[in-house]
N, C-alpha and C positions, 0 to 999 in steps of 0.2 A: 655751224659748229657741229663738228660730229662729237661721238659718244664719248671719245677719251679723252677728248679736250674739256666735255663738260666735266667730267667726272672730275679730271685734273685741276680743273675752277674750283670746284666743291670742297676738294681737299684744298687746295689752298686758303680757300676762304675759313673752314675748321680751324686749321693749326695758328690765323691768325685771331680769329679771334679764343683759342685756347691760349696765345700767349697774352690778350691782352687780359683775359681773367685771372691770370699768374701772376701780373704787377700790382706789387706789394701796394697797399694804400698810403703811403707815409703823409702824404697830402692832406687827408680826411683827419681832420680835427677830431680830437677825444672829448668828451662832453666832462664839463668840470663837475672833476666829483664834489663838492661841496651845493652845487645848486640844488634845490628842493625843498623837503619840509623833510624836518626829523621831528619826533617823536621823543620825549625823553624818558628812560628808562630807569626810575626809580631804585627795581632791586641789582642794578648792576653801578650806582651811581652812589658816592659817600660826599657827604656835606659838613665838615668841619669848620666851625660851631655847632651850625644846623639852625633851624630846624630847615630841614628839605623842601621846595617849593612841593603843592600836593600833585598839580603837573605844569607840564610846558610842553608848549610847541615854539623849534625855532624854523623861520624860512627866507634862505639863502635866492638871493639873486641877482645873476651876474650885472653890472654895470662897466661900464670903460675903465679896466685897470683896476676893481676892485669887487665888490660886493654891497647890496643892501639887506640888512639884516635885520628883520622883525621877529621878539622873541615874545610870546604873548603866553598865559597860564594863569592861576593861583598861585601864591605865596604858601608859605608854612599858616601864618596867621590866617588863612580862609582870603586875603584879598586880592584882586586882580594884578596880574604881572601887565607892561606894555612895553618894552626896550626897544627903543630903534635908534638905527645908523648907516650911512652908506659911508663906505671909506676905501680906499686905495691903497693898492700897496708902492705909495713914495714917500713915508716917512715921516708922513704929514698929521700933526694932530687933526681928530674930525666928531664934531660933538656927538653925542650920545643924549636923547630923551628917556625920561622914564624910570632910570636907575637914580638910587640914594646913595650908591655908592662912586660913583663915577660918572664923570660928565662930558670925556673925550676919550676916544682911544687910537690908537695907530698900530697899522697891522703891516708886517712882512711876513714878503712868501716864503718859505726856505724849500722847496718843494711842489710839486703839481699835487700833494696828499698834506703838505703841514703846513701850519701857519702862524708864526707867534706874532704874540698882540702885547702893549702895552695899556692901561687904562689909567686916568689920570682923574683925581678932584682937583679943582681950582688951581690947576697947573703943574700938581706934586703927583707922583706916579703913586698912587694906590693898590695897584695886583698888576701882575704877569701873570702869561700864560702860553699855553700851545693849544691849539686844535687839531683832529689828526684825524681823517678820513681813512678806515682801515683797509685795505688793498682789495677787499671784494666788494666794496663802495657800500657793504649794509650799517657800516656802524660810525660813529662821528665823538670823537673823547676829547672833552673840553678839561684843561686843567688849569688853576686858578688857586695862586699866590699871591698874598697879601693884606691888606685889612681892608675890614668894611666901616658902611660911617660910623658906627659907634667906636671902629679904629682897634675892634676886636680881630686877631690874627687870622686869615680863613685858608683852608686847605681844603679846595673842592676837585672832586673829580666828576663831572657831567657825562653819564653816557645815554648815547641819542640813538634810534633806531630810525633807519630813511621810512618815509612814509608810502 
C-alpha cells in the first residue's frame, strides 16, 4: 500500500466511525425514574389529619410489569412503620402488609413519570392517589385521598427526596 492509499483508509475509517458516534440511541433504555430509595421530606410534606409520620424511607423496585414497594420509618405516635407490596400495572388488586388503613391496592401507569393508585379495605376503596416523579428525577409527590381506619377524611401530600 502506498501512502495515499493509507492515508485514504484512515479517513475512511474516521468518518465511519464519526457517523457511528452520531446515531442517536433510541434503543438504550431510560432507567425508571421511580426505582431507589427516597427520603421523605417532612418540611415540604402536609399530613391532613396528621399527625406526620416522624420519618420514612420508601424503596422502589422494579419487578415484571410493576414494582415492589417497601416503606419502612416511625409513625407520629414514636412507633415503627413496615408497608409492603409488589403490584402491576394490570389492574389487578394486590395485597398490602403493614398498613391499618388498607390492605390492597392497584396501580396504573398514565406516564413513564405518574402513576395512580387505588387502595382498598376489605374490598371497598379507602384513598386514591397519584405519584409523580418530578422531571429531574430528584423529587417523588405522593398524593392521597380518602379515609383512614378510623374512617377520618385524609388529605396528604408526601414529598420524598431520592436518596
Amino acid at each position: 500500500m502506498n501512502r495515499k492509499t493509507l492515508t485514504s483508509r484512515w479517513a475512511q475509517i474516521g468518518i465511519a466511525l464519526g457517523l457511528v458516534a452520531a446515531v442517536p440511541t433510541a434503543g438504550v433504555a431510560k432507567p425508571d425514574p421511580f426505582v431507589g430509595t427516597w427520603i421523605l421530606n417532612l418540611a415540604k410534606s402536609t399530613f391532613s389529619p396528621g399527625p406526620a409520620p416522624k420519618n420514612q424511607t420508601a424503596v422502589y423496585a422494579a419487578v415484571e410489569g410493576g414494582y415492589r414497594v417497601t416503606a419502612t420509618g416511625i409513625d407520629g405516635a414514636g412507633k415503627p412503620i413496615k408497608t409492603e407490596y409488589t403490584a402491576k400495572f394490570d389492574g389487578k388488586d394486590y395485597p398490602v402488609t403493614g398498613s391499618a388503613d388498607y390492605d390492597a391496592v392497584t396501580l396504573k401507569r398514565v406516564d413513564p413519570r405518574s402513576i395512580e393508585f387505588t387502595r382498598k379495605k376489605a374490598g371497598q376503596v379507602v384513598q386514591t392517589g397519584t405519584i409523580v416523579v418530578s422531571t429531574d428525577g430528584k423529587t417523588r409527590t405522593v398524593t392521597v385521598d380518602g379515609t383512614n381506619s378510623g374512617r377520618v377524611k385524609v388529605h396528604n401530600v408526601s414529598v420524598y427526596d431520592r436518596k
